[in-house]
N, C-alpha and C positions, 0 to 999 in steps of 0.2 A: 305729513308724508315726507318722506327722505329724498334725497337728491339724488338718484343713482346718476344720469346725464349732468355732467358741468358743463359743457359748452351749451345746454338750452336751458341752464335752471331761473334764467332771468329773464325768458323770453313770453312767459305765459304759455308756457307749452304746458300744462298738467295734466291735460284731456289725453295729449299724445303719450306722454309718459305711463298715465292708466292706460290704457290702451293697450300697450307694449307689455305692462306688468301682467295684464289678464291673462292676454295670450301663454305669456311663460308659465302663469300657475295653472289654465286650465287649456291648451291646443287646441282642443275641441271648439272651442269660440268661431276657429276660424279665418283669422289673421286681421290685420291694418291695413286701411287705405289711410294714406297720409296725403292729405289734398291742403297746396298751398302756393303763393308766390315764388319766386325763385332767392336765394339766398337767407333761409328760415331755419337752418339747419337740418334739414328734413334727414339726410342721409345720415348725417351724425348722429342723429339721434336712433336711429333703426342700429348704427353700426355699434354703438355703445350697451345696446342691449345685450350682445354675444357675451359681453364678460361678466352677464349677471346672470347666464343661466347656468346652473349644473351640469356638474360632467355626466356624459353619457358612458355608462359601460357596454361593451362589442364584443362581439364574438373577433378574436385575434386571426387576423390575417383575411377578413371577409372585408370583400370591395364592398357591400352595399347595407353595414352597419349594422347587424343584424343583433337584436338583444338574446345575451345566451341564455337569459330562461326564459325567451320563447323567441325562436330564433323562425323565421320564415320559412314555410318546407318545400315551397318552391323556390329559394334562391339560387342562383347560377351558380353561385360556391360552394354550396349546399349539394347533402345536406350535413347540419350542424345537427349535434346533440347537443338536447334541453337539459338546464339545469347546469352547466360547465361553468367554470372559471373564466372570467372575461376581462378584457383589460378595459381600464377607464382612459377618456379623451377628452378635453375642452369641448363643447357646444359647436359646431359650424354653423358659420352662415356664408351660405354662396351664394353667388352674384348673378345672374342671368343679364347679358348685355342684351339692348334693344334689339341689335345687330344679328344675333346667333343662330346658328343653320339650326335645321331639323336636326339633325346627329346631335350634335355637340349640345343638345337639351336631353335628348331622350338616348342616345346612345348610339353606337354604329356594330352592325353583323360586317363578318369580311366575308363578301356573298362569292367571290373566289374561292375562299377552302369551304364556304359552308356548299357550295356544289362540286366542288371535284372532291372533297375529303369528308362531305357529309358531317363535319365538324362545326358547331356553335360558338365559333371567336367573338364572343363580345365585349366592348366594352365601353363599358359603363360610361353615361351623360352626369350632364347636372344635376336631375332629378335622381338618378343615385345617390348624389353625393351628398345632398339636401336630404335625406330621410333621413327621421328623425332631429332635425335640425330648422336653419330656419333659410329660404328660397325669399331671397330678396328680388325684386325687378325697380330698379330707376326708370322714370319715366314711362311707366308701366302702360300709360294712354296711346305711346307709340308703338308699343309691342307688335307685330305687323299676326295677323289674323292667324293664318297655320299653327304660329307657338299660343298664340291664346287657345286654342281648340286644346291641342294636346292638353295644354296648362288645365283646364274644367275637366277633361275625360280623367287626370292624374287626380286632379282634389278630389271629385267625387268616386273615384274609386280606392284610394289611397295606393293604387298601383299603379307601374308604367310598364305598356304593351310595346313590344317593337318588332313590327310583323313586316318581312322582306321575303315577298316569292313563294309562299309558304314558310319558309323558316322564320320561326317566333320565337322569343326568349320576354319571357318577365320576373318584375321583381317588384316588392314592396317600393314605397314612395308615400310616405307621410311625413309631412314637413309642414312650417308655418309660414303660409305664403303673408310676406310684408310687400307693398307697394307703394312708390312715391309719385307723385305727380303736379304740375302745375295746369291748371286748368285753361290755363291762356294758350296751351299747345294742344286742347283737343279733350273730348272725353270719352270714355271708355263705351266700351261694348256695355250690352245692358245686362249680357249671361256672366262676362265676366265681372263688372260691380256687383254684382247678386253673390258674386263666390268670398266674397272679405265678407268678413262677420263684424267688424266694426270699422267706421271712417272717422278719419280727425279734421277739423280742417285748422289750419297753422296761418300762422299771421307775427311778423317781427312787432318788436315793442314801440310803441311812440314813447316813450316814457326815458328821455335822455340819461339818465341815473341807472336806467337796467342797461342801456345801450353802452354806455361804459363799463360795465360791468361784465357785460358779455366781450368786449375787445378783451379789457383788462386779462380774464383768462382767455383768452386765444393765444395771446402775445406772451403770457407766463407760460401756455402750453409750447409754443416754438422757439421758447429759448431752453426750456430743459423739460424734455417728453419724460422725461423717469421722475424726476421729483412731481411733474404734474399730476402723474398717475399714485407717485404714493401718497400725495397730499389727499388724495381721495379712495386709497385704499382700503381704511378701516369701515368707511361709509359705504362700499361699494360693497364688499364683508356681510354688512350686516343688512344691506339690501337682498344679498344672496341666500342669507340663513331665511329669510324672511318667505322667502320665495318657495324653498324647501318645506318650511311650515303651513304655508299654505297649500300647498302639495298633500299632504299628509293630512290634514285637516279637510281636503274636496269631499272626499267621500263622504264625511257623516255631516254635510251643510244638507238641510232640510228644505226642499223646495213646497210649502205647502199649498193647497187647494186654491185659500187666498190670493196667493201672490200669481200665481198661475191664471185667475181668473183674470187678475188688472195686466198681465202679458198679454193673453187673449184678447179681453177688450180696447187695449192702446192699440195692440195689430187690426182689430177691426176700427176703431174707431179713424187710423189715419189709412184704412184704404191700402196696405199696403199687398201686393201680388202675394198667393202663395203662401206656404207655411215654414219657409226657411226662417223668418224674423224671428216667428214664435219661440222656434229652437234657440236660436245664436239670444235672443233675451235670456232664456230660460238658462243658456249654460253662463253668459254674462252675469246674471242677477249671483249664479250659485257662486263664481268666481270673485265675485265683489266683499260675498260676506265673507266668502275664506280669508281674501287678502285684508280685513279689515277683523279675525279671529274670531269669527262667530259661525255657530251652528243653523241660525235661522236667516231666512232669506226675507230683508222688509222691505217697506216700500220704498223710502230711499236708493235701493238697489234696484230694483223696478225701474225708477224713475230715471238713476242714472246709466242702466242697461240701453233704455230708449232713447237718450241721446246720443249715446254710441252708435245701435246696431241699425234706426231707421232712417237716418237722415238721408243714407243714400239710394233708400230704398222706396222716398215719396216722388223720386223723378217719373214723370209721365212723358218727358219728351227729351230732346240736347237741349231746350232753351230754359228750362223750370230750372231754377237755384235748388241744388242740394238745403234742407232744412226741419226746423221743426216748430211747431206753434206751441210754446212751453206752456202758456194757459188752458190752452186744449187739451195739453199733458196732464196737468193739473189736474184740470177736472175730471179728466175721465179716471184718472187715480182715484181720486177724490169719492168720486160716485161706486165705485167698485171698490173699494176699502174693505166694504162688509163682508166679512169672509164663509159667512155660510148664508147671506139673503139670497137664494135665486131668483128672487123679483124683481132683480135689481134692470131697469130699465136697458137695454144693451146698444143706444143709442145716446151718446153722450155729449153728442154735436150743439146741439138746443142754439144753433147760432140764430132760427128765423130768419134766414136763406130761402126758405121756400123747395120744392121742387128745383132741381138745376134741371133747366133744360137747355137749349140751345143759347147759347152765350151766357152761361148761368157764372162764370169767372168773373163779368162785370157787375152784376148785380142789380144797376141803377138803370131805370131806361132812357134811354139819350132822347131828348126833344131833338125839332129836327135845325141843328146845328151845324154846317159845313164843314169840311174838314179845316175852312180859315176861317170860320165862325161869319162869314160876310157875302153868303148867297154863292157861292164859285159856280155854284153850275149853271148861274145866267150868263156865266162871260165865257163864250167857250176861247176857242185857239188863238183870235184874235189879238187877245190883249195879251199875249205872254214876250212882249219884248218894252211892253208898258208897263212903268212902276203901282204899286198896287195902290189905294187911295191911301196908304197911310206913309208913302214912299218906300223906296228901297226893291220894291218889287220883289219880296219874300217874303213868304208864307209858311208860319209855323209849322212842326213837322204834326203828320196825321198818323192815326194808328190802323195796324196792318190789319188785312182782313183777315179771317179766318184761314189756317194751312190748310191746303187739301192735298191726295196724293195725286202726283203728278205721272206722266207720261217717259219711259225711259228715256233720256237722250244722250248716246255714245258718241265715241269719237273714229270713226272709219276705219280699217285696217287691224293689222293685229300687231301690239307693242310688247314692248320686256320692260313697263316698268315695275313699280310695288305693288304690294298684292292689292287688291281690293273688288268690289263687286260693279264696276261699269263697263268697260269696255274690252274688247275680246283680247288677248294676251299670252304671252307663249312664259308658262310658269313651271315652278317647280308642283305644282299641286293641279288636280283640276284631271280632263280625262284624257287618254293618252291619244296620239295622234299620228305616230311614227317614232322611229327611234334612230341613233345615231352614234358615232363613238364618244365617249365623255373626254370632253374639255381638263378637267381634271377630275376630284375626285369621283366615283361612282356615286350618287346618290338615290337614281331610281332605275332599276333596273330595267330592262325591256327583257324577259324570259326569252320569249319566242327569236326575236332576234338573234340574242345568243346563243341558244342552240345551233340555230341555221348559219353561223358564223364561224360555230366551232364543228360542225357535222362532217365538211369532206374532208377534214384534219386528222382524221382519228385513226385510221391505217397506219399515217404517216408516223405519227406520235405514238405507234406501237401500245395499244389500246389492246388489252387483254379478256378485261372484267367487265362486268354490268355497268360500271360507273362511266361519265363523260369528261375526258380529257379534258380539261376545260384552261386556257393562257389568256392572260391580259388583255393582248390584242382582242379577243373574242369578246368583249365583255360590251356592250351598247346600252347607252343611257336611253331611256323610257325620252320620246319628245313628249310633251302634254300642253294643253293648251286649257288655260282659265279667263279668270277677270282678272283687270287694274286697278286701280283710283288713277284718278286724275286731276289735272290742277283744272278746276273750273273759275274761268274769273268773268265774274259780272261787271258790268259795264253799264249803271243805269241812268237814265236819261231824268235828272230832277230839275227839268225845265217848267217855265211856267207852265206851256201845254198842258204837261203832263200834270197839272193842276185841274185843269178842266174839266167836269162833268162828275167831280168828284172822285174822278177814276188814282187819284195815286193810292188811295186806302188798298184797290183792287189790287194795283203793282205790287206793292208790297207785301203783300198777302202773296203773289203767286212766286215773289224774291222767295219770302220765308218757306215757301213750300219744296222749291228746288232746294233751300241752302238743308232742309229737315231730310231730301231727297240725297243731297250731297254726304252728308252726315250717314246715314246708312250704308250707302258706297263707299265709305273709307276714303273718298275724298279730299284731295287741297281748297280750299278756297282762296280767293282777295275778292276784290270791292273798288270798282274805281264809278265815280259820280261824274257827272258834266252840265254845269250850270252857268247860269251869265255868260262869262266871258272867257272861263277858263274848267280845266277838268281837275279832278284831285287822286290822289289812290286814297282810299278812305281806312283799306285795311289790305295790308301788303300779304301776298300767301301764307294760308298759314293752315293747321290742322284746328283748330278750333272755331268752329263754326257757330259758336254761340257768340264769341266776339263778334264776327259778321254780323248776326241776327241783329246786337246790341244798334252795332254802327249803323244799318239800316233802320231801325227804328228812332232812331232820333235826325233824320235824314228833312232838312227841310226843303221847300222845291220856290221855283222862283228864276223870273229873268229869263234871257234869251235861249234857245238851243246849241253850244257851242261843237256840234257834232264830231269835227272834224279833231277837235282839241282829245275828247275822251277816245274816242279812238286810236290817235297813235301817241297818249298817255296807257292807252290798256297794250300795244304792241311794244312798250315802252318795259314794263311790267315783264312780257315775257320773254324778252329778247335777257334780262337779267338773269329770269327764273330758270332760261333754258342754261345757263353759264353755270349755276346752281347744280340740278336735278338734271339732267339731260337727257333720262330714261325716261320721265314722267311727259306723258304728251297732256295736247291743252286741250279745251274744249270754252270756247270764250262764246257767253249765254249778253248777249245786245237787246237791253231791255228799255223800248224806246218805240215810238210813234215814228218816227224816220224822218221827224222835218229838220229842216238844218238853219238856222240863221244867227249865229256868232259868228262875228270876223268877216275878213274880207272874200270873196267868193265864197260862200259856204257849204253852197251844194258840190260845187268843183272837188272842194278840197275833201270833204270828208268822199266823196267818190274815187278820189286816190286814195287815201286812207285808206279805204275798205282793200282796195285792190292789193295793197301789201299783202293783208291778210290771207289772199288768194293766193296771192305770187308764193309763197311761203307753205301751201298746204295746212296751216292753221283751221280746225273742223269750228264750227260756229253755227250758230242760233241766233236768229234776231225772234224777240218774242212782240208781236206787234199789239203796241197799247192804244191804236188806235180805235175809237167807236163814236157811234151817233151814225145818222143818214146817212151822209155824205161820206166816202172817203175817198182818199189820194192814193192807197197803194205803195206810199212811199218806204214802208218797213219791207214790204217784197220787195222793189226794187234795191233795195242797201243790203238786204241777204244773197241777193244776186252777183253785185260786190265783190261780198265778202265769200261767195262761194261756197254759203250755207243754206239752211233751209228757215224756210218761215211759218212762225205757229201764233195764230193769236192766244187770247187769256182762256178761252173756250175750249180751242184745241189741245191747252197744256193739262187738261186736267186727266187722270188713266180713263174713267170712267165717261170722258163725251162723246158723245154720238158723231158729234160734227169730226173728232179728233182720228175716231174708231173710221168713219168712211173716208175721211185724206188718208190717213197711212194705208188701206185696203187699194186706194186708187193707184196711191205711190209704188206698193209690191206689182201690182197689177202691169204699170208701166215700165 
């Protein structure tokens, strides 16, 4: 294969460059998810594809690209006559920043002349400007929620709606959505990874030799951009001819029965949602043989369809690794080969797994083994300021219990900051609640308002006709009220105690179930721990929640309670965060039995500690880990503190009974 990309051709990037090439010979595919560390060339290589696609011809003088033998019959510049002479243009690719308002994606109405002059001034967004072309997003994982909706309602309809008050204008919008991301800042909605038809994942070279190689042209590219570009002109040429001939060539590639069947059976065999995969294989396979000159569709192409189009499509949760089990591949190719047996077995698994039932991921059943392999649940709270028999007084890390879904828990009041689904929030989206005059520009109108603003004006304003006078002044933005995300940081308690009775497996398990709760709400997280003698931040805020998951699970516990220390290390945390984000409110989830014994006073001190948190309006959660006969109460009293509320592991779960009658008593009171 040809090098059309010089800045990634020594990087191991091939996967990504196929990838990029399919899309260009066949759109239908779907687009690229480009998933990698940071500094991989990720963008470079999305940005170097524009100069390999062919020009597009347009109907001359049409904002939204319209091809002149077959031109859109509802476009706003329209209508255009089929069949006309059109001019040609270079390929676009536009950028969609993370940042971008509704308008400036999908387009803005000027809802002033469209009510006083009954006129349609639109104009055209991004998603205009992206049809027939290719709609890049960086960082596509931070996309904040509203532009992903639009973004799914555009892909799957290949059109963009833009409805203000009644007045609506649309127009075509098909394009090749490319997306880049690093996985360390969070991962995608599940509706919008379902919408790329194929994912890459990118990795720089360990291989010192490519790594020089890849500076070498950087540093040729910044000292003369025009020779660097001709030095790769005739290559870039004859990647483009090739693209055209694969083009020409889609139509008459032969998808037959066989290869159809081993599509079908690899989608059933890996379990994967739905019959999106089925397609984006079936258009991959047919795109593979074009770009490779051939009429028939083999297994080869098959095979290397399904390392494209499913790996992102085996996630079952945020914490499951994108991937694929190649020998699994294998075989169920392998066994499906025969292109006219219908006998063929349609179960290809043959691992002798048995039935999966409840914990069927482990497979093995655990003898009964301690979470430190040395009896813990005979030594309860006692010994946790005692080193353990083999010294050191720490205990290797235990594995989390099973997630369940948890109980909603918000942060009081109503905030302005990012969108998301927790707590209540005064947004641009969501249901309307009052209106007001707009700050600046108009973006949601309040009707009703407006009239009644411009009503006893219309004498004055020498108002003749049917029509409404309608000025500036009069004009009131829609108030609306939705959800936020929130920075939620855990705070957990990996004291010996919390060793005892085997309960940390439990903790971690109902961690993982908030952070899987977090993760659905568009959520911040951090991680801060407190053991022995000191606290740590284990993972500083961040949108990636699978990192948390990571960090907690390898979390070992051990040594005294240094309470007072993780405490005003977590106030520590958001006194920075707030310097940061200062729209984003907190919500700090204290996951902890409540006893205190590191350092000198320890009950005192973490009881100031908490009071900060008070003094300050910070909302808060202590989840009390305490159990067995006897208890102290001590997790209620530190929520008391801290001026939050208190839920043990029982109460945290949606569906307990114990959880359902406290919140009923709480509305009650």
């Amino acid at each position: 294969m040809t090098t059309p990309f010089p800045f990634t051709a020594v990087v191991g990037q091939d996967d990504l460059r196929l990838a990029l090439l399919l899309n260009a010979v066949s759109p239908s595919v779907g687009g690229v998810l480009v998933r990698g560390e940071k500094g991989t060339a990720k963008s470079t290589a999305v940005r170097a594809l524009t100069s390999l696609l062919p020009e597009v011809a347009v109907v001359p003088g049409c904002r939204f690209s319209c091809d002149p033998l077959s031109p859109d019959p509802g476009c706003p510049d329209g209508p255009h006559e089929g069949g006309g002479g059109g001019a040609s243009r270079p390929a676009r690719m536009v950028e969609l920043p993370v940042g971008a308002s509704e308008d400036r994606l999908v387009g803005a109405l000027d809802i002033e002349r469209a009510l006083a002059e009954g006129v349609k001034a639109f104009e055209p967004g991004l998603l205009a400007a992206a049809h027939r072309g290719i709609l890049y997003v960086d960082e596509v994982n931070l996309l904040h929620d509203h532009l992903v909706d639009l973004l799914l309602d555009a892909a799957a309809m290949g059109a963009s709606y833009v409805e203000r008050e009644g007045v609506s204008v649309r127009h075509a919008a098909r394009f090749l959505l490319v997306g880049t991301m690093n996985p360390e800042e969070g991962e995608l909605r599940p509706q919008l990874l379902d919408r790329f038809g194929l994912t890459v994942e990118v990795a720089a070279s360990r291989e010192p030799d490519e790594r020089v190689e890849v500076v070498r042209r950087r540093l040729a590219y910044d000292d003369d951009p025009a020779g660097f570009a001709a030095r790769w002109a005739d290559e870039e040429a004859a990647v483009r001819q090739r693209i055209v001939a694969a083009r020409e060539l889609l139509p008459s590639v032969r998808l037959g029965d066989g290869a159809l069947r081993q599509i079908a059976a690899t989608c059933a065999a890996f379990e994967v949602d739905g019959m999106r995969a089925d397609i984006v294989m079936a258009r991959t396979a047919t795109a593979l043989a074009a770009w490779a000159g051939r009429t028939d569709v083999l297994a080869e192409d098959v095979r290397q369809a399904a390392l494209l189009a499913l790996p992102h499509r085996r996630r079952r949760n945020p914490f499951d690794a994108p991937g694929l089990d190649e020998d699994k591949l294998d075989r169920t190719l392998e066994e499906f080969s025969g292109d006219d047996d219908p006998d063929n077995d349609p179960d290809p698994d043959g691992d002798g797994g048995g039935p999966g039932g409840p914990g069927g991921g482990g497979g093995q059943p655990e003898p009964d083994e301690g979470p430190a392999g040395d009896g813990a649940g005979a030594r309860p709270e006692e010994g946790e300021g005692a080193p353990a028999p083999g010294g050191g007084g720490e205990q290797s890390p235990v594995r989390a219990a099973e997630p369940f879904r948890t109980k909603v828990l918000s942060v009081p009041g109503i905030g302005e900051g990012a969108a998301g689904r927790r707590s209540r929030a005064r947004t641009e989206h969501g249901r309307t609640t009052g209106a007001h005059r707009p700050r600046g520009a108009l973006t949601k109108l309040h009707l009703a308002a407006t009239v009644q603003a411009a009503a006893p004006h219309q004498r004055a304003r020498g108002r003749s006709g049917r029509g409404l006078v309608v000025r500036r002044d009069d004009l009131r933005q829609a108030a609306r009220e939705g959800r936020e995300g929130n920075l939620v940081l855990f705070v957990v308690d990996a004291s010996g105690s919390m060793a005892a009775r085997q309960r940390m497996g439990a903790v971690k398990g109902a961690v993982l179930s908030l952070l899987l709760d977090a993760y659905q709400r568009r959520d911040k997280v951090g991680l801060v721990t407190f053991r022995g003698s000191a606290a740590d931040v284990a993972l500083p805020p961040t949108s990636s929640v699978d990192a948390a998951a990571a960090r907690l699970e390898s979390l070992p516990t051990g040594g005294r309670t240094p309470l007072a220390a993780g405490l005003l290390k977590a106030h520590d945390v958001l006194r920075v965060e707030r310097l940061r984000d200062p729209a984003r409110r907190a919500l700090v989830v204290v996951v902890t039995d409540g006893r205190a014994t590191g350092g000198p006073e320890p009950v005192a001190l973490a009881s100031r500690a908490a009071r900060l948190f008070a003094a300050e309006g910070v909302a808060s959660v202590v989840v009390d880990c305490e159990s067995g006969p006897v208890r102290l109460g001590l997790a209620g009293r530190l929520a008391g503190e801290l001026g939050g509320t208190a839920v043990t592991l029982d109460e945290l779960r949606a569906d307990s009974i114990a959880g359902l009658v406290k919140d009923a008593q709480r509305r009650a009171a």
